[in-house]
NUMAR-718077 format. One line per 2 residues: their letters; for each residue x, y, z of C-alpha. Coordinates in steps of 0.25 Angstrom, whole numbers. Layout:
N
a) X,Y,Z; ...
END
This chain:
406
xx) -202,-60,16; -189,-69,14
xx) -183,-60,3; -185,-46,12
xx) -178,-54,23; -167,-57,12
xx) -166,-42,9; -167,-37,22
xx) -155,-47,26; -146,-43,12
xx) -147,-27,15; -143,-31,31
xx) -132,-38,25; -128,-27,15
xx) -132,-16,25; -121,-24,32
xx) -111,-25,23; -110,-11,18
xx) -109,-6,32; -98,-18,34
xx) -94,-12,21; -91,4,24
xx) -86,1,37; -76,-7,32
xx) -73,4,23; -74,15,32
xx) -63,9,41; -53,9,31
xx) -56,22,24; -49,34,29
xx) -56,44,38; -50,57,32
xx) -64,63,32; -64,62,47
xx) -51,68,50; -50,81,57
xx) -39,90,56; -41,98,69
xx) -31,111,71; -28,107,83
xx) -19,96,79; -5,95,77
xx) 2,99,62; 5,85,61
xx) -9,79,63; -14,90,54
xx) -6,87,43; -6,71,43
xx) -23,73,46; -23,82,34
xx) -16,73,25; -25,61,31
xx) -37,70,28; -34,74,13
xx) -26,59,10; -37,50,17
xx) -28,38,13; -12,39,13
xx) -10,36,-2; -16,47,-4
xx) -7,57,1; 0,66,-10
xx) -13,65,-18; -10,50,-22
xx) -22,41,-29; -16,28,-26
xx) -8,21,-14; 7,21,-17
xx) 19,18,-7; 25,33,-9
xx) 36,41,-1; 25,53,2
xx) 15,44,9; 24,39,16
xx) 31,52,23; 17,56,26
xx) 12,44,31; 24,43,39
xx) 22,56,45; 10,52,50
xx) 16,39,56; 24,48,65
xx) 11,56,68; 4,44,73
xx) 16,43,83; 12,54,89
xx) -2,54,88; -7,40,85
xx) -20,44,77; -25,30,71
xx) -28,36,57; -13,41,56
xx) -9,26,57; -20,21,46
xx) -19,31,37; -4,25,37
xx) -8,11,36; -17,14,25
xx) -7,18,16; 1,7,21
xx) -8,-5,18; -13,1,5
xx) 0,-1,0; 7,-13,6
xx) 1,-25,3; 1,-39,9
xx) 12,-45,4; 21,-32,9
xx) 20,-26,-6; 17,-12,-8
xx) 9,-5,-19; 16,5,-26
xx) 29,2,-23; 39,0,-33
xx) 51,-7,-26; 60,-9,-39
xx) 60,8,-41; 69,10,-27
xx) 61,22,-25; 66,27,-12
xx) 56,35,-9; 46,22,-9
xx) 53,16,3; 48,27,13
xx) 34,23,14; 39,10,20
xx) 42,18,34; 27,16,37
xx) 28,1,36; 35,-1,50
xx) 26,4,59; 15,-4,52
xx) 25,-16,52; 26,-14,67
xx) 11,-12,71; 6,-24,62
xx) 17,-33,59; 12,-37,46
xx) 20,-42,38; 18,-35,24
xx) 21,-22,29; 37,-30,34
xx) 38,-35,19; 35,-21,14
xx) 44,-14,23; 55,-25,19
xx) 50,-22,4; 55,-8,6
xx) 68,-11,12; 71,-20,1
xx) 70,-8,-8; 80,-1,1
xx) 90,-12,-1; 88,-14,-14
xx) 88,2,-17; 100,6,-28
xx) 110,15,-22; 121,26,-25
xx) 135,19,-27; 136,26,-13
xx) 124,19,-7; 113,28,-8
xx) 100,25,-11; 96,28,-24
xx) 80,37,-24; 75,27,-36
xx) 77,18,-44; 76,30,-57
xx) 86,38,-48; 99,32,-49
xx) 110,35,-41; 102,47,-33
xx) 101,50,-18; 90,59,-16
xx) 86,65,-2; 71,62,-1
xx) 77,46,-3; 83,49,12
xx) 70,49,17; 62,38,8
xx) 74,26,12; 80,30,23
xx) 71,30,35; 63,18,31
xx) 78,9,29; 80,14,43
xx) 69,12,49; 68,-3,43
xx) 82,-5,45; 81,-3,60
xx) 69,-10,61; 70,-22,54
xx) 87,-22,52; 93,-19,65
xx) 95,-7,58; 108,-13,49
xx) 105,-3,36; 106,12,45
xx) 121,13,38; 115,11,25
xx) 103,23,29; 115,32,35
xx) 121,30,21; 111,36,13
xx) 111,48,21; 126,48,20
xx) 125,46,5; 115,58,4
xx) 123,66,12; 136,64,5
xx) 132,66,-8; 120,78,-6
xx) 123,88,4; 128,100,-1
xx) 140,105,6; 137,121,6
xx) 123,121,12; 122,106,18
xx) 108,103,11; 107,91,4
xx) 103,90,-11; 90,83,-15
xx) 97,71,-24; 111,65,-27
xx) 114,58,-39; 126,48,-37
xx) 130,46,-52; 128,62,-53
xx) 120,58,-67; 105,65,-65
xx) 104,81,-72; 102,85,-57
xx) 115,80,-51; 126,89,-49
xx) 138,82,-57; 147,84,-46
xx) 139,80,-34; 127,72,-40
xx) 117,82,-30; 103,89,-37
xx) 105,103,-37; 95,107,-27
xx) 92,107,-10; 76,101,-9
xx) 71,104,4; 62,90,4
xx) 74,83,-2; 81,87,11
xx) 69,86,20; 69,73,16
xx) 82,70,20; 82,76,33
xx) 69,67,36; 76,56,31
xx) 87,59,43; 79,61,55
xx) 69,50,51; 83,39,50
xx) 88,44,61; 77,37,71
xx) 83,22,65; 97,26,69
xx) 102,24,82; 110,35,88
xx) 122,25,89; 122,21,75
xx) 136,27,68; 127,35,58
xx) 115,41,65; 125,52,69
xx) 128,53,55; 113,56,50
xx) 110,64,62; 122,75,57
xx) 115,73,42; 103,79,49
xx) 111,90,56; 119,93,44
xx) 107,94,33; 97,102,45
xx) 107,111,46; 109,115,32
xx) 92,115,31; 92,125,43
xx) 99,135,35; 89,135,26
xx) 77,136,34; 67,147,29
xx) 63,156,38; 47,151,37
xx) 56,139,44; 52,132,28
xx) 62,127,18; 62,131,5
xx) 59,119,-7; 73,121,-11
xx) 81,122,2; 92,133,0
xx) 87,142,-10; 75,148,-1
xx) 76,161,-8; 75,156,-22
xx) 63,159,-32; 52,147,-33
xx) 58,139,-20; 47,140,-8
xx) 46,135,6; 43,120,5
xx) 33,111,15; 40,97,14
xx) 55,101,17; 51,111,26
xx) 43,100,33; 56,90,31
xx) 63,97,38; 55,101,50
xx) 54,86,53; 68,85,51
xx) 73,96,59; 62,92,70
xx) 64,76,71; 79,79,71
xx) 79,89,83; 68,80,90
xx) 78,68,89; 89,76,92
xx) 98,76,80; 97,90,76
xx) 98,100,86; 85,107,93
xx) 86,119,82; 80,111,72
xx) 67,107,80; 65,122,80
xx) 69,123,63; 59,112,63
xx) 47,120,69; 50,133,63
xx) 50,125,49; 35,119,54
xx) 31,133,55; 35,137,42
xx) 26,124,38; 14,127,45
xx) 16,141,44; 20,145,29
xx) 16,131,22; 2,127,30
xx) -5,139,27; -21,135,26
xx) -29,124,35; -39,116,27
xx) -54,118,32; -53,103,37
xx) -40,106,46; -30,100,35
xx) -16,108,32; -10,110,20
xx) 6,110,20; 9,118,7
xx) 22,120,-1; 26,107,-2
xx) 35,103,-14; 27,89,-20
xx) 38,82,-28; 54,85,-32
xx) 65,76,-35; 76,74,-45
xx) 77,68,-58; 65,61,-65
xx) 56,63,-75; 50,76,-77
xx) 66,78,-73; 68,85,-57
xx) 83,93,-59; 83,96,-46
xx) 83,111,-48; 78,122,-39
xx) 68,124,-49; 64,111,-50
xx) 62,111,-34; 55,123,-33
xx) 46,123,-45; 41,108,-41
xx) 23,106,-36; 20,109,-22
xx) 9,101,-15; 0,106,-3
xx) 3,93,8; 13,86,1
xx) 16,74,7; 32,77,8
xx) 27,88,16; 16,83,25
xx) 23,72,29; 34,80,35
xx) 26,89,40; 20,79,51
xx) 33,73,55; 39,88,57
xx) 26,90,64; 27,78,73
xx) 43,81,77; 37,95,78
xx) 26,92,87; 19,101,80
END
């Protein structure tokens, strides 16, 4: 009698521990299975519920196997910060901090990140600290976010006072770099600096500016070399040889997302704003009729180049978060939604059975230099893998679909 009365109170106790067991897991798993992708929602909910769907933890966009603290993530992730703004749907804001906390640890130290490379494009991730910062006030993610801006002070620069794209690129200014330093330094700078480095952030733009915009169309070229050393430079002005539409979709990102950190009063807000104008303008004029861009902006017409989903979306966010903040005129709102258009129209062109979208056409990866070695020619651009739903697209996509209300 006594040992059925000790095995009837064990299985209670391991009934009991097993169902303590699955619902602690089940609270911390991700509900993808459960997500509905209705037809009825916005393009922005579909896309982020999508990726949510297909991704059911952040480290996993792009396909990844582990966690890393990596620029992609982050655009998306930030994307989908800004949706939560306008409709605060409680997954949006785990499936953040999910990511978040898998990589930042106690001590304010974050997995995969690997300060001494000055990889600019690592700093970009720490834009989703301050909100989380603010909320809980836990002190890790400070000492993470201070982390990254020690990077930033400590990044090697052009004799001119740019910031270097990596440690392994010396001397170069790239576009995409804009956007993976500039935005966070502002916003930290403001937030925890009474705002004392904006100069220093108006500079990079003036360096790029300087040095990479060419004078007959107004585009900017993807990379400038200082030393004018690398195969691709051009010996005379340092610049690659070739206009990339995410290179500059980057860059005019960068601009308008800056732009929220400068007061209207500071002596170079004016400044950027006329960048914006400047660089839109020369865009415009090479707006395809679909309302897309092409991979490489200004030879439309060319064999191999095609209409591409991640500058195309860059500059419908552009264009549209400009016009909505009124530093580019009401024409570009309209640039803006013809280019959504052409993105939902041309590029989304099948709806998964379970409601997910598919944005194709999307160029995954392109840079300069490196080993296998980039030369930066139109070949090179246009011969480089596409990926369905690359995250340099997606991301984008949202936030033109958010300034969009669409």
């Amino acid at each position: 009698m006594k040992n059925n009365r000790k095995k009837g109170f064990i299985s209670v106790v391991l009934i009991g521990l097993m169902v303590f067991t699955s619902c602690k897991v089940t609270s911390q798993e991700p509900a993808s299975k459960d997500i509905v992708i209705s037809k009825d929602l916005k393009w922005a909910d579909k896309m982020a519920l999508t990726l949510m769907k297909r991704h059911p933890e952040a480290y996993m966009i792009d396909d990844s196997k582990t966690p890393k603290w990596d620029y992609v993530h982050a655009l998306v992730l930030h994307s989908i910060e800004e949706l939560y703004k306008k409709n605060p749907d409680p997954r949006y804001k785990a499936y953040i901090r999910r990511y978040v906390d898998t990589l930042v640890q106690n001590d304010g130290s974050i997995k995969t990140y690997e300060f001494d490379k000055y990889n600019i494009d690592l700093v970009v991730p720490g834009r989703l600290l301050f909100d989380i910062y603010a909320t809980s006030k836990e002190e890790k993610y400070l000492t993470a976010l201070q982390l990254i801006r020690k990077q930033l002070a400590e990044q090697p620069r052009t004799k001119s006072g740019g910031f270097w794209h990596k440690q392994i690129y010396p001397n170069q200014m790239w576009l995409d770099g804009l956007y993976m330093g500039e935005p966070f330094y502002a916003q930290y700078t403001v937030t925890f600096e009474n705002g004392k480095s904006l100069d220093d952030i108006a500079k990079q733009f003036e360096q790029i500016q300087l040095h990479a915009t060419d004078p007959k169309t107004g585009l900017l070229y993807h990379g400038w070399d200082e030393s004018k050393a690398m195969p691709w430079a051009n010996k005379e002005t340092g610049n690659s040889p070739n206009f990339w539409s995410r290179a500059l979709g980057w860059y005019t990102m960068a601009l308008v997302d800056v732009l929220d950190y400068f007061p209207k009063e500071h002596p170079k807000q004016k400044e950027l704003v006329k960048y914006l104008n400047n660089v839109s303008a020369s865009l415009a004029k090479y707006q395809d009729k679909s309302g897309l861009w092409y991979q490489v902006t200004d030879k439309g017409g060319k064999e191999g180049n095609y209409l591409e989903a991640s500058g195309s979306s860059m500059f419908a966010y552009a264009f549209a978060k400009g016009a909505n903040k009124g530093y580019l005129p009401a024409k570009y709102k309209k640039l803006a939604n013809k280019a959504f258009d052409g993105l939902t129209t041309q590029l989304i062109t099948k709806v998964d059975a379970d409601g997910g979208i598919t944005l194709t056409q999307a160029c995954q990866v392109a840079g300069l230099g490196g080993n296998p070695y980039r030369d930066g020619s139109y070949e090179y651009y246009v011969n480089e893998r596409k990926k369905d739903n690359d995250p340099k697209a997606t991301g984008p996509f949202i936030l033109a679909a958010l300034e969009l209300n669409r």
